[in-house]
C-alpha positions as CSV (number, residue, x, y, z in Angstrom):
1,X,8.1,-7.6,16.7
2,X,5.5,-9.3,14.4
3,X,4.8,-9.3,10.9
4,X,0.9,-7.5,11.9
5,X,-0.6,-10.6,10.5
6,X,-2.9,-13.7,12.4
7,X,-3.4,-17.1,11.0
8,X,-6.5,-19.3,11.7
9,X,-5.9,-22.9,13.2
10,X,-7.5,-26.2,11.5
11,X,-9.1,-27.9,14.3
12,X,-8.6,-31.2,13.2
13,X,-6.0,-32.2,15.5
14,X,-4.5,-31.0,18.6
15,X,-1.6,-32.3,17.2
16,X,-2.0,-30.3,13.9
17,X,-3.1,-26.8,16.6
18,X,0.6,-27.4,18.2
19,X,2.8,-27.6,15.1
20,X,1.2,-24.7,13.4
21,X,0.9,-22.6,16.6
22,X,4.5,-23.1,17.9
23,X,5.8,-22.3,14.5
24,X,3.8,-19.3,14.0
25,X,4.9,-17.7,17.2
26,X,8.5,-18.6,16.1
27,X,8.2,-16.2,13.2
28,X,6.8,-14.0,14.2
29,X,2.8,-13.7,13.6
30,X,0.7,-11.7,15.2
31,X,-1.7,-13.4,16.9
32,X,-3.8,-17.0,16.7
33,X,-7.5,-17.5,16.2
34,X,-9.6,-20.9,17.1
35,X,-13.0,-21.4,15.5
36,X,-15.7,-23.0,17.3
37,X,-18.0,-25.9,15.2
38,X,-15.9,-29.1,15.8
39,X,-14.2,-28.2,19.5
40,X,-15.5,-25.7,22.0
41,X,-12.8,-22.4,21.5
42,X,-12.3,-22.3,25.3
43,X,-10.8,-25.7,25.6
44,X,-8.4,-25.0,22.3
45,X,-7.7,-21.5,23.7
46,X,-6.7,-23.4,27.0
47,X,-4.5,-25.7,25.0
48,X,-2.9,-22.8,23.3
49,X,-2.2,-20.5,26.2
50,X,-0.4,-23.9,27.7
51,X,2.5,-24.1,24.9
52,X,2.5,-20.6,23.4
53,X,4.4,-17.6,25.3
54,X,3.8,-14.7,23.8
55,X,1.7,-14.7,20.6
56,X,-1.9,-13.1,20.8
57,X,-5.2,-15.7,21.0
58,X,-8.2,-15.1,19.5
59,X,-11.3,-16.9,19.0
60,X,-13.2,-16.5,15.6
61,X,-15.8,-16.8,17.3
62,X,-17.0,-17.9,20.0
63,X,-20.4,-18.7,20.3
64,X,-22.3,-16.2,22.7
65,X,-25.9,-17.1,23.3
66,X,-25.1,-21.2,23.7
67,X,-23.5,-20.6,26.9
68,X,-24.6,-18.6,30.2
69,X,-23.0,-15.1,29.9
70,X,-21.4,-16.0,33.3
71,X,-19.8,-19.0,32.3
72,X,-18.9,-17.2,28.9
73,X,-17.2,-14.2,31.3
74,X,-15.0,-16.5,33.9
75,X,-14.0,-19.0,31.3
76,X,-12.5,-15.7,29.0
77,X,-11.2,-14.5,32.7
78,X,-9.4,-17.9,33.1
79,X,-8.0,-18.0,29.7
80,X,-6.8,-14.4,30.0
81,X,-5.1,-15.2,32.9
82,X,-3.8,-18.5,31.8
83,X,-1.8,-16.8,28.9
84,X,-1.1,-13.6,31.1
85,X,-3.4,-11.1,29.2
86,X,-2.9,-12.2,25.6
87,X,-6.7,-13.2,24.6
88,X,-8.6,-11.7,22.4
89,X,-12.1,-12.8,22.7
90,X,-14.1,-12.9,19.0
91,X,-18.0,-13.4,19.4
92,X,-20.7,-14.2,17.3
93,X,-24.1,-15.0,16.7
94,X,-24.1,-18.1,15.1
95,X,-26.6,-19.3,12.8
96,X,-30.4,-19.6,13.8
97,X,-31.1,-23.7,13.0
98,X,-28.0,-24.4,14.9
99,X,-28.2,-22.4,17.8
100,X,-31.5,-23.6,17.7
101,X,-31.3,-27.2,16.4
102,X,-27.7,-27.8,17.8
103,X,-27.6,-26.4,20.7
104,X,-31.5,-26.3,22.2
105,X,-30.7,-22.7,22.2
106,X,-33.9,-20.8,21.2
107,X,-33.3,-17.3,22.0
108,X,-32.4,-15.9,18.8
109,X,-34.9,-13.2,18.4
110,X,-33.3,-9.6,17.4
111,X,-29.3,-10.7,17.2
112,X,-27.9,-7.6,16.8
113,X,-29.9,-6.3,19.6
114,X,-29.1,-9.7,22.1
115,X,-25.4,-9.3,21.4
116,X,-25.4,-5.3,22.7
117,X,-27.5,-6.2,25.7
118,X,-24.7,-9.2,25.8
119,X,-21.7,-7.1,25.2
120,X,-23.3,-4.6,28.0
121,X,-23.5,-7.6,30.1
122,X,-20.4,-9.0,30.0
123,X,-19.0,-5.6,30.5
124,X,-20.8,-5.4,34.1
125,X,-19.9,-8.9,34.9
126,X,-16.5,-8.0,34.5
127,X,-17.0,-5.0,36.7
128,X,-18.7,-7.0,39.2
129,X,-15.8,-9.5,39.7
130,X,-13.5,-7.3,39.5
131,X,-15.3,-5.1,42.2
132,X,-16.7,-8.2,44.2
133,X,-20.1,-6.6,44.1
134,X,-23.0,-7.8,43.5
135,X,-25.1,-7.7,40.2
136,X,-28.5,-7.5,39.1
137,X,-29.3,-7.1,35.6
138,X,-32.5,-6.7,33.4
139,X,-33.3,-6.0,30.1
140,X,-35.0,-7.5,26.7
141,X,-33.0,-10.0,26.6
142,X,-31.4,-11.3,29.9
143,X,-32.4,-11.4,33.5
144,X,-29.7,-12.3,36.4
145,X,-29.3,-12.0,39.9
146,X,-25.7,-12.4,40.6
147,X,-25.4,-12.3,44.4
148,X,-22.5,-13.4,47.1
149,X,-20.4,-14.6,43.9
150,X,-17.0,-13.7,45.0
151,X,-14.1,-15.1,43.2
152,X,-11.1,-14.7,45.5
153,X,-8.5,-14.0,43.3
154,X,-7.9,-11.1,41.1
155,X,-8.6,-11.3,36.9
156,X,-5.6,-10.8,34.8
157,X,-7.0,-7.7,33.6
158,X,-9.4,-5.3,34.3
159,X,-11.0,-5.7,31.2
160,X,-10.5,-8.3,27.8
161,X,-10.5,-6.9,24.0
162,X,-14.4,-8.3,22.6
163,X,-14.4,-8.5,19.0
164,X,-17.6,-8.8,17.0
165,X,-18.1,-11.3,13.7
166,X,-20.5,-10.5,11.5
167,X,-21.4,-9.8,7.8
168,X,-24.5,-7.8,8.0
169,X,-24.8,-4.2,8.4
170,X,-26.7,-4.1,11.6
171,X,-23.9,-6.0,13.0
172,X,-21.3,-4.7,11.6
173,X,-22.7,-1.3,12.6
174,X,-23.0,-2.7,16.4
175,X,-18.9,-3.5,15.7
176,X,-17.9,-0.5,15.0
177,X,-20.3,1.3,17.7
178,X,-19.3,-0.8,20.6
179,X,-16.6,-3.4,20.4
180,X,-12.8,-3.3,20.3
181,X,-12.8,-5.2,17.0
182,X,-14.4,-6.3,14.0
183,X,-13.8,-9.8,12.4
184,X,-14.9,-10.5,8.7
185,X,-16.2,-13.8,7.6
186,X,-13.5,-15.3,5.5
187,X,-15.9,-14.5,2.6
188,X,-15.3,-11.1,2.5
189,X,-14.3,-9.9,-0.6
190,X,-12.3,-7.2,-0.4
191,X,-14.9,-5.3,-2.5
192,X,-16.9,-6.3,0.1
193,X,-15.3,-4.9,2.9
194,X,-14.5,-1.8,0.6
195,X,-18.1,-1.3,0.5
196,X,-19.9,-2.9,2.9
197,X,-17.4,-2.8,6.1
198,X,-15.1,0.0,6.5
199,X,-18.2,2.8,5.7
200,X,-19.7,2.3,9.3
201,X,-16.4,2.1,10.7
202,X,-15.7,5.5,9.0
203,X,-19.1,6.6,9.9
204,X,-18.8,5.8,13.1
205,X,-15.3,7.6,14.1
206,X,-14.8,4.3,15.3
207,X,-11.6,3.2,17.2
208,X,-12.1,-0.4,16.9
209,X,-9.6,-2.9,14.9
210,X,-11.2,-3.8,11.7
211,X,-10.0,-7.2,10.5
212,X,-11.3,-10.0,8.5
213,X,-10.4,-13.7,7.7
214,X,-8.6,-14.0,4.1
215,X,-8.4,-17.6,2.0
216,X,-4.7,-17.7,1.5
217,X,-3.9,-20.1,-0.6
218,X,0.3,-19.8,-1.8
219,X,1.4,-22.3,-4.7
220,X,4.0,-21.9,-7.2
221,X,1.4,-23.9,-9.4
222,X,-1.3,-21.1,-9.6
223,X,-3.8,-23.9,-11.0
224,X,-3.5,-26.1,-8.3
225,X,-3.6,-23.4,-5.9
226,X,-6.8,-21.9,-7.2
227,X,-8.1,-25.1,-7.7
228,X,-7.5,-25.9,-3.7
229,X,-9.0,-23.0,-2.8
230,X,-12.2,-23.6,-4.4
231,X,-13.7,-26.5,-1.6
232,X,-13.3,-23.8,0.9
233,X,-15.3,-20.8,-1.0
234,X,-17.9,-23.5,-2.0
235,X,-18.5,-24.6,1.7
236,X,-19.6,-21.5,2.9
237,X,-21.6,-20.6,-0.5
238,X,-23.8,-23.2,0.9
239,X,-24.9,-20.7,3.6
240,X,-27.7,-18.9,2.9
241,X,-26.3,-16.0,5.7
242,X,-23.5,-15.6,3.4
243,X,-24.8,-14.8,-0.1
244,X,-24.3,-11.5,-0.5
245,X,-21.0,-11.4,-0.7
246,X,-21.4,-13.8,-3.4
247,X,-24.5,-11.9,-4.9
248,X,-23.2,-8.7,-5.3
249,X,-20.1,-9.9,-7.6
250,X,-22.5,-11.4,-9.8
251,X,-22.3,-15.1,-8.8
252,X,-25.7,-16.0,-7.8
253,X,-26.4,-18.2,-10.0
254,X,-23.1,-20.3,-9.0
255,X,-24.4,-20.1,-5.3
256,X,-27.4,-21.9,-6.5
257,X,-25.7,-24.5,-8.5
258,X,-23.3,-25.0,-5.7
259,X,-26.2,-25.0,-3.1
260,X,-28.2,-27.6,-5.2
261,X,-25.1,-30.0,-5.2
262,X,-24.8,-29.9,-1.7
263,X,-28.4,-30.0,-0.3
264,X,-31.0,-32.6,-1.7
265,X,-33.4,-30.1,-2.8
266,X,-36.3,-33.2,-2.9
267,X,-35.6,-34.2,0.6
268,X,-34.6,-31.3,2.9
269,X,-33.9,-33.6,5.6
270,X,-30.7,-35.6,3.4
271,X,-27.6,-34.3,2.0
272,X,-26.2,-34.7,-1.2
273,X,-22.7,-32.8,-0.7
274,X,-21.7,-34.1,-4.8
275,X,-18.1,-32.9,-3.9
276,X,-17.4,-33.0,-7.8
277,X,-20.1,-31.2,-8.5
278,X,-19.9,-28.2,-5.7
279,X,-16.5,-27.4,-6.6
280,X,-17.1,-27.1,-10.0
281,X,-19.4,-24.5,-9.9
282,X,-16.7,-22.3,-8.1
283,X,-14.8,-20.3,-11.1
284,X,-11.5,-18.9,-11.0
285,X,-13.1,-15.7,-11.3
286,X,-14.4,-16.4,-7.8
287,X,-11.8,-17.7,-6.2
288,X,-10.1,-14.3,-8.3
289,X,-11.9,-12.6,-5.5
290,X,-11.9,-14.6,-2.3
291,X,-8.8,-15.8,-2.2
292,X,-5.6,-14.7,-2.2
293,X,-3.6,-17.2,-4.8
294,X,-0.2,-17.4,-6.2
295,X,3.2,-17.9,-5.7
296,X,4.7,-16.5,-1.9
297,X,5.7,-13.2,-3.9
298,X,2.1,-12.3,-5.4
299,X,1.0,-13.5,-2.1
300,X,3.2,-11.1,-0.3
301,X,1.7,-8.3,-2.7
302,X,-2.0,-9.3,-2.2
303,X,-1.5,-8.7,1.8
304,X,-0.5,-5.5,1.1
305,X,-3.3,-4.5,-0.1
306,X,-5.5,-6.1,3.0
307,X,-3.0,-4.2,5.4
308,X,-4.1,-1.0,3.7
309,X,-7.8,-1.3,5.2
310,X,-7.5,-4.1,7.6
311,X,-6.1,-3.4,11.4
312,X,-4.9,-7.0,10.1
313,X,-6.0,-9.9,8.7
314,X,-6.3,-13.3,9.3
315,X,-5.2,-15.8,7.1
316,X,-6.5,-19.0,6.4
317,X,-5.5,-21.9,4.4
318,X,-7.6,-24.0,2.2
319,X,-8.6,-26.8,4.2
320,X,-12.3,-27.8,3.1
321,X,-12.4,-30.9,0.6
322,X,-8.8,-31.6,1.1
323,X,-6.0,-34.4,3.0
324,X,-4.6,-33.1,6.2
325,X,-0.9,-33.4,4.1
326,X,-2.2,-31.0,1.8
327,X,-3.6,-28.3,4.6
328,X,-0.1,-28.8,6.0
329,X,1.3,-27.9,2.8
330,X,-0.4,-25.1,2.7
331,X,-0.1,-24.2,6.3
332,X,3.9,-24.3,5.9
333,X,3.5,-21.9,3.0
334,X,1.7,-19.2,5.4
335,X,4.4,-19.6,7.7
336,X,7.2,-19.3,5.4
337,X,6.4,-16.7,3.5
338,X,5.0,-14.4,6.2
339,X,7.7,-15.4,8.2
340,X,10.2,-12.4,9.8
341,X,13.9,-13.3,9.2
């Protein structure tokens, strides 16, 4: 039994992954999700899958044009087998300067498009391995020549849940047309995925899980919960992919404030990141509608109303702007209050 509900990891230590993973799977949550910025997801799914038994793992996301779609497929296939079948594996685009910048990665042309030709691939690489037959594949986006690749053991599974992350609507669209899941960005609002999300899902007759990372932020001091949150929803209003979300709830103009304090508008090359004043320019009102926030009982009202359009969400806690004894503190909150006696 679990309480329907998955909690994203702070990847600041792989002491920090342990405590908060062995403790979720102890009461009870549904499943775990890894991000991939800092660390590489495989290697933190890896970890997990080592000290967890029976909890789902997720990645939110994973990167898929950095890598070779065959290394992306065995290293899922290894994890998958690693934990016995209980991987979920989220992909997503990334962001054009850092696929590009970061990771010499220049194929970014037509996203949407790339990731169906790579959700078809992977699909046939699967099959492939699964078959030991060759492959030969060609299309827009991706020429291979998989020959004599045998692996000589069997894959966990025949096939592993893909999820899709996304915020726009060609994406999402793709989502709900073609993967097993969706994943919001944890700046969905849920107006937002009222609006924006659930319609091509509907649409679409889709079958897919529909989730979406929430800001859960639990305090029996509603200030200083709301007030914690704010780092988190002012990071990611620095994203230009991100703003509307932001836009269509009327805070532009606090996404520009926010952006200015961050970037160094006269030199595009420096950063000012005036922590002061970026979280200043996040309002309650915001944070109203980002963030769940509140003692454990309004929290435990607020996820109902998530579970009512969500397949499930994933909670988050604040953890952008703040100590690592504060993200524990709110870490434990998640736990406890979600917990199943």
């Amino acid at each position: 039994m679990t309480n329907n509900i998955g909690l994203i990891l702070d990847p600041k230590s792989f002491d920090n992954l342990k405590y908060v993973a062995v403790k979720a799977e102890q009461n009870g949550f549904h499943s775990l999700w890894v991000t991939e910025l800092y660390r590489s997801s495989f290697e933190q799914l890896s970890y997990l899958a080592s000290i967890t038994n029976t909890i789902s793992l997720g990645s939110a996301v994973t990167l898929a044009f950095t890598r070779s779609p065959l290394v992306t497929t065995i290293s899922a296939l290894d994890i998958d087998e690693i934990s016995k079948g209980r991987l979920i594996l989220g992909l997503g685009s990334g962001a054009i300067n850092t696929n590009r910048k970061w990771h010499n990665s220049p194929l970014f042309d037509k996203p949407t498009e790339r990731m169906g030709s790579f959700y078809e691939l992977f699909r046939k690489i699967e099959e492939s391995l699964l078959n030991r037959s060759d492959l030969i594949y060609k299309d827009e986006f991706y020429d291979l020549s998989i020959k004599s690749f045998r692996r000589p053991f069997e894959p966990f599974r025949e096939q592993i849940p893909l999820y899709l992350g996304g915020i726009g609507p060609k994406m999402t669209n793709l989502s709900s047309e073609k993967f097993d899941g969706y994943i919001g960005h944890v700046v969905c609002s849920m107006e937002y995925l009222k609006n924006d999300i659930v319609p091509h899902f509907v649409r679409n007759k889709s079958q897919a899980s529909l989730t979406s990372i929430v800001l859960c932020s639990i305090n029996e001091d509603k200030k200083k919960a709301i007030d914690d949150a704010k780092g988190t929803i002012a990071f990611y209003a620095t994203v230009k992919a991100y703003s509307k979300p932001f836009v269509d709830l009327g805070y532009g103009e606090n996404v520009e404030k926010i952006r200015n304090a961050f970037f160094d508008v006269n030199n595009k090359k420096k950063y000012n990141n005036n922590k002061e004043e970026i979280i200043k320019n996040v309002s309650d009102e915001m944070v109203a509608d980002f963030a769940i926030c509140g003692s454990r009982e309004e929290a435990k009202e607020k996820i109902m109303e998530y579970q009512k359009i969500l397949s499930f969400p994933i909670l988050t806690a604040p953890h952008y702007y703040l100590d690592e004894t504060t993200v524990r503190y709110y870490q434990d909150q998640i736990l406890e209050t979600f917990k199943i006696s």
